[in-house]
N, C-alpha and C positions, 0 to 999 in steps of 0.2 A: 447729463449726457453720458458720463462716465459711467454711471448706476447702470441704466438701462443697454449698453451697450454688451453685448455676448463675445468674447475674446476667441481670436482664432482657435486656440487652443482646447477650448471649452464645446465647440461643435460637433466631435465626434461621439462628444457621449450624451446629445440632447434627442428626445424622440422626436420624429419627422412626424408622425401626424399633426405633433401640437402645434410646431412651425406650422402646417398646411393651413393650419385652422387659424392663423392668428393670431395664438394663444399666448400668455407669456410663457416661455419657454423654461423646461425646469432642469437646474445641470446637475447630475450626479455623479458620486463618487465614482473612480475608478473601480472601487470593490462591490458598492454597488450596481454598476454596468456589466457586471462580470459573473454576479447571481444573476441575475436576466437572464444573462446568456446565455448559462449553465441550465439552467430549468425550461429553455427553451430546446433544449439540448434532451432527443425524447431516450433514446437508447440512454443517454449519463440520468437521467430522470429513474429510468428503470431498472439500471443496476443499483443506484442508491435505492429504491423502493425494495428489492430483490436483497440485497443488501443488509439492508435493516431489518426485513423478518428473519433472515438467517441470525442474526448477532440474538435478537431478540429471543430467538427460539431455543439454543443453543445457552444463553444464559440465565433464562427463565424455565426454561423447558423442563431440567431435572428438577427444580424445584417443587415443580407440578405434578412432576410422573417419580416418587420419592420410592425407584424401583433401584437395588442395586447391579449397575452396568458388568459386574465380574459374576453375578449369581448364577450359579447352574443349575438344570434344572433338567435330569434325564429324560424326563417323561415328554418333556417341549423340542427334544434335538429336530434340530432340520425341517422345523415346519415353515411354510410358504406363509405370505402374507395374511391377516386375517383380522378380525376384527378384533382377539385378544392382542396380538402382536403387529400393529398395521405393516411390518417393514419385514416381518419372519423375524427366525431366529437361527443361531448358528450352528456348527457340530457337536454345543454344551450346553444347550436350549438357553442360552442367552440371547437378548432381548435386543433386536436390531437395533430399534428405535433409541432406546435408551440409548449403548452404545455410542449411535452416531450424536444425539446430542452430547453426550460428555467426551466424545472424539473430538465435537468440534471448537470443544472449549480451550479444547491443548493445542487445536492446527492452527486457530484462529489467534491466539495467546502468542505461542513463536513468532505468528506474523509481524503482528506490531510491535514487539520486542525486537525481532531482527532489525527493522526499520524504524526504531528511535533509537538503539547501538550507531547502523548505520549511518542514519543523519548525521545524530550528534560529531560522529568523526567525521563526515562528511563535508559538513558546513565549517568543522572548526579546522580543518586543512585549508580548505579552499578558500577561509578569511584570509589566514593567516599567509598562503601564497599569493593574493591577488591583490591585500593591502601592504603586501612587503615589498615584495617586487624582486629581482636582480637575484641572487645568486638562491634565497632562500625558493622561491617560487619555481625558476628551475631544479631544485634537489625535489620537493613537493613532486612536482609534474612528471619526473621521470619515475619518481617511486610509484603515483599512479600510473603509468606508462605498463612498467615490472608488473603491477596486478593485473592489469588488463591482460597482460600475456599469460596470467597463468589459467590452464582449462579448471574453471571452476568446481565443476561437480567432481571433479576427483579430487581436487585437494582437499575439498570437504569429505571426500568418502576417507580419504589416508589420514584427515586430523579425528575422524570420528574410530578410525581403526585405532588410532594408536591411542586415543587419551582415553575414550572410551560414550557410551551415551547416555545422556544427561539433558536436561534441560536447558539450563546456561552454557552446556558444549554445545548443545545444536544451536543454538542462537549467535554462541560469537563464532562458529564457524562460518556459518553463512555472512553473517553481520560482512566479517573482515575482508569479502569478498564482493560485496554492495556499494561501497561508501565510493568508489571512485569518479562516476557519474555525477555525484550530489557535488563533490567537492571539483569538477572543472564547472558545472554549471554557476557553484556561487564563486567561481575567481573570476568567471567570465562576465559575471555582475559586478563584482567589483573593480575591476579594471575599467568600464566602462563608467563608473558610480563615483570613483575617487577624484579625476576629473572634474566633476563640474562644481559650480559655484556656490551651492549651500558646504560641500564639505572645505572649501577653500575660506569660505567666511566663518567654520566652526572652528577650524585653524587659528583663523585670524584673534578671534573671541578666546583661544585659551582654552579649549577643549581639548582633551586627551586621547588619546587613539582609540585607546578602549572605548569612549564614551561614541567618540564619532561610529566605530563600526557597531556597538549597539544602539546607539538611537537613530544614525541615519543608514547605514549601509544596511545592514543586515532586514528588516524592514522593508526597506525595496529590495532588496532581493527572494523574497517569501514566495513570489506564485511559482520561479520554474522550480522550488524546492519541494512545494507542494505536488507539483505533478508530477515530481521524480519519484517523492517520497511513496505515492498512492500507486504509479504502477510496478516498482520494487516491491508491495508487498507480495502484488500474485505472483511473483516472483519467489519470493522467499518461503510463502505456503507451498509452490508446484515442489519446489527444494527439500521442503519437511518431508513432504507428502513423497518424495520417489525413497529417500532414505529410509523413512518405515517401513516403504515397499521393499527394499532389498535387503532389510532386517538390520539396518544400522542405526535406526533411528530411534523411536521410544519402543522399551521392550513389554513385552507378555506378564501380565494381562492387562496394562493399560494401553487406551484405544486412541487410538487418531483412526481419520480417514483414509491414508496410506496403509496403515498397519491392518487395517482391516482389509484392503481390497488384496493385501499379500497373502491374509488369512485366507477369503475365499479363495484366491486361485484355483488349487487342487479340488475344493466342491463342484466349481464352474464346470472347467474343464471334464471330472470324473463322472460327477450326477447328474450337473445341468442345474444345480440352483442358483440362478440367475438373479433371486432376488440377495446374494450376499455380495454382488458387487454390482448389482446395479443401481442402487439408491446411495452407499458411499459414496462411487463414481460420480455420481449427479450432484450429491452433496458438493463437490472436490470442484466439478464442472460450471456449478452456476456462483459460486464466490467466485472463481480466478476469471470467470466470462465477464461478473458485474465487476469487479473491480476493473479490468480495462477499461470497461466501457465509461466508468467514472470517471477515469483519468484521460479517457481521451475527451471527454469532456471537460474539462477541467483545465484540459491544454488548450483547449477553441477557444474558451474563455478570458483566459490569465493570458493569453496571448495577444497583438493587436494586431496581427493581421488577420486572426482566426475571429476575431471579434465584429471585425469588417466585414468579410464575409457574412456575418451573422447578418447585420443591419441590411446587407443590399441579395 
């Protein structure tokens, strides 16, 4: 009787057709329930697809087309799209195309560096305030409080003024101005996490703080870090991408997507070659579109009431 019987607990994540049918009913994991969800999920479906030929393209791509992105070449200046150059080329008859694939190897590079910096400090504040508690967890909270007040995009532009642009500048600038979101989401797991009764029975057993907040707490706390962590990146690429644009960012003549649509400006505007910032643009537009779109799938998912909805 025990065997056969389906735990209250265990209902939300069983398929209703099989119930209908009689069937024995089959219970899956929470992280299982939650790819379902996600691939039911058609917009998060399409940005990961949208997604993935961009990474793929962009890191395959110059392998393929072994043109070099700074070559110049007077005789090609400013031509329009075509079958030798499908994207045109610019005011040095360089090669759109190319360009924007190895542009997109440095926009795309920042991203996920700014947001494994971020996390990492992220998550290790918000451990450490939400499994301490009392006087340490308020110092934490107010200093994330301090960051939140400060207007972001300028303190990035006055730390990139003054130290100068670089790689690792533009990543822990941005970084240092990220991590505060990640780190109230995992206190506000933890506080709710420390609580209950597996971590009061690790306690009991002789387990170490360290161990409990790596093998129990940190663990469940993974999905709202995940969905913070995916939609801070388009965050952190729109951030790269306006500092090239306003010449702070990676300088002449290597290419990001920002750095190029700053380049075209004065073509657009003076000649009308529209193709020098309208395929960077688009480049810039369908990463930071699909990445939301991922992330808000991702939050339907790793979420349970978003999951609910899903079912009914």
């Amino acid at each position: 009787m025990k065997e056969s019987r389906v735990r209250t607990s265990e209902i939300p994540i069983l398929e209703h057709e099989e119930l209908a049918k009689g069937a024995r009913p089959v219970v899956r994991s929470p992280w299982q329930n939650a790819f379902r969800h996600f691939f039911r999920h058609r917009l998060a479906v399409f940005g990961l697809v949208v997604l993935i030929l961009i990474g793929l393209s962009v890191a395959i791509g110059p392998l393929l087309i072994r043109t070099d992105p700074n070559r110049i070449v007077f005789s090609q200046m400013n031509k329009p799209p075509s079958l030798q150059h499908p994207m045109g080329t610019d005011e040095l008859g360089r090669d759109q195309l190319v360009r924007i694939l190895y542009g997109g190897r440095t926009t795309l590079m920042v991203g996920l560096a700014c947001i494994m910096v971020s996390v990492t400090l992220g998550v290790t504040l918000g451990s450490i305030a939400g499994y301490s508690g009392g006087m340490i967890d308020n110092g934490i909270m107010r200093l994330v409080d301090v960051f939140y007040s400060l207007p972001s995009l300028f303190v990035v532009i006055i730390l990139m003024t003054l130290i100068g642009p670089g790689f690792w500048t533009i990543v822990i600038s941005i970084s240092i101005l990220r991590w505060m979101t990640t780190s109230r989401l995992v206190r506000a797991c933890f506080l709710s996490l420390k609580e209950r009764e597996f971590v009061t029975a690790s306690h009991a057993l002789g387990m170490s703080n360290t161990g409990i907040v790596l093998r129990h707490l940190l663990p469940n706390s993974i999905g709202p870090v995940i969905v913070s962590a995916t939609l801070n990146i388009a965050g952190a690429i729109l951030t790269e991408s306006t500092l090239s644009f306003l010449g702070l960012g990676f300088q002449p003549p290597q290419a990001t997507w920002g750095r190029m649509l700053l380049e075209a400006t004065k073509a657009v505007i003076q000649y009308g070659q529209w193709w020098r910032v309208f395929f960077p643009g688009l480049m810039l537009f369908l990463t930071i579109l699909s990445i939301n779109f991922i992330g808000d799938g991702l939050r339907d998912a790793l979420d349970p009431a978003g999951m609910t909805s899903h079912r009914n």
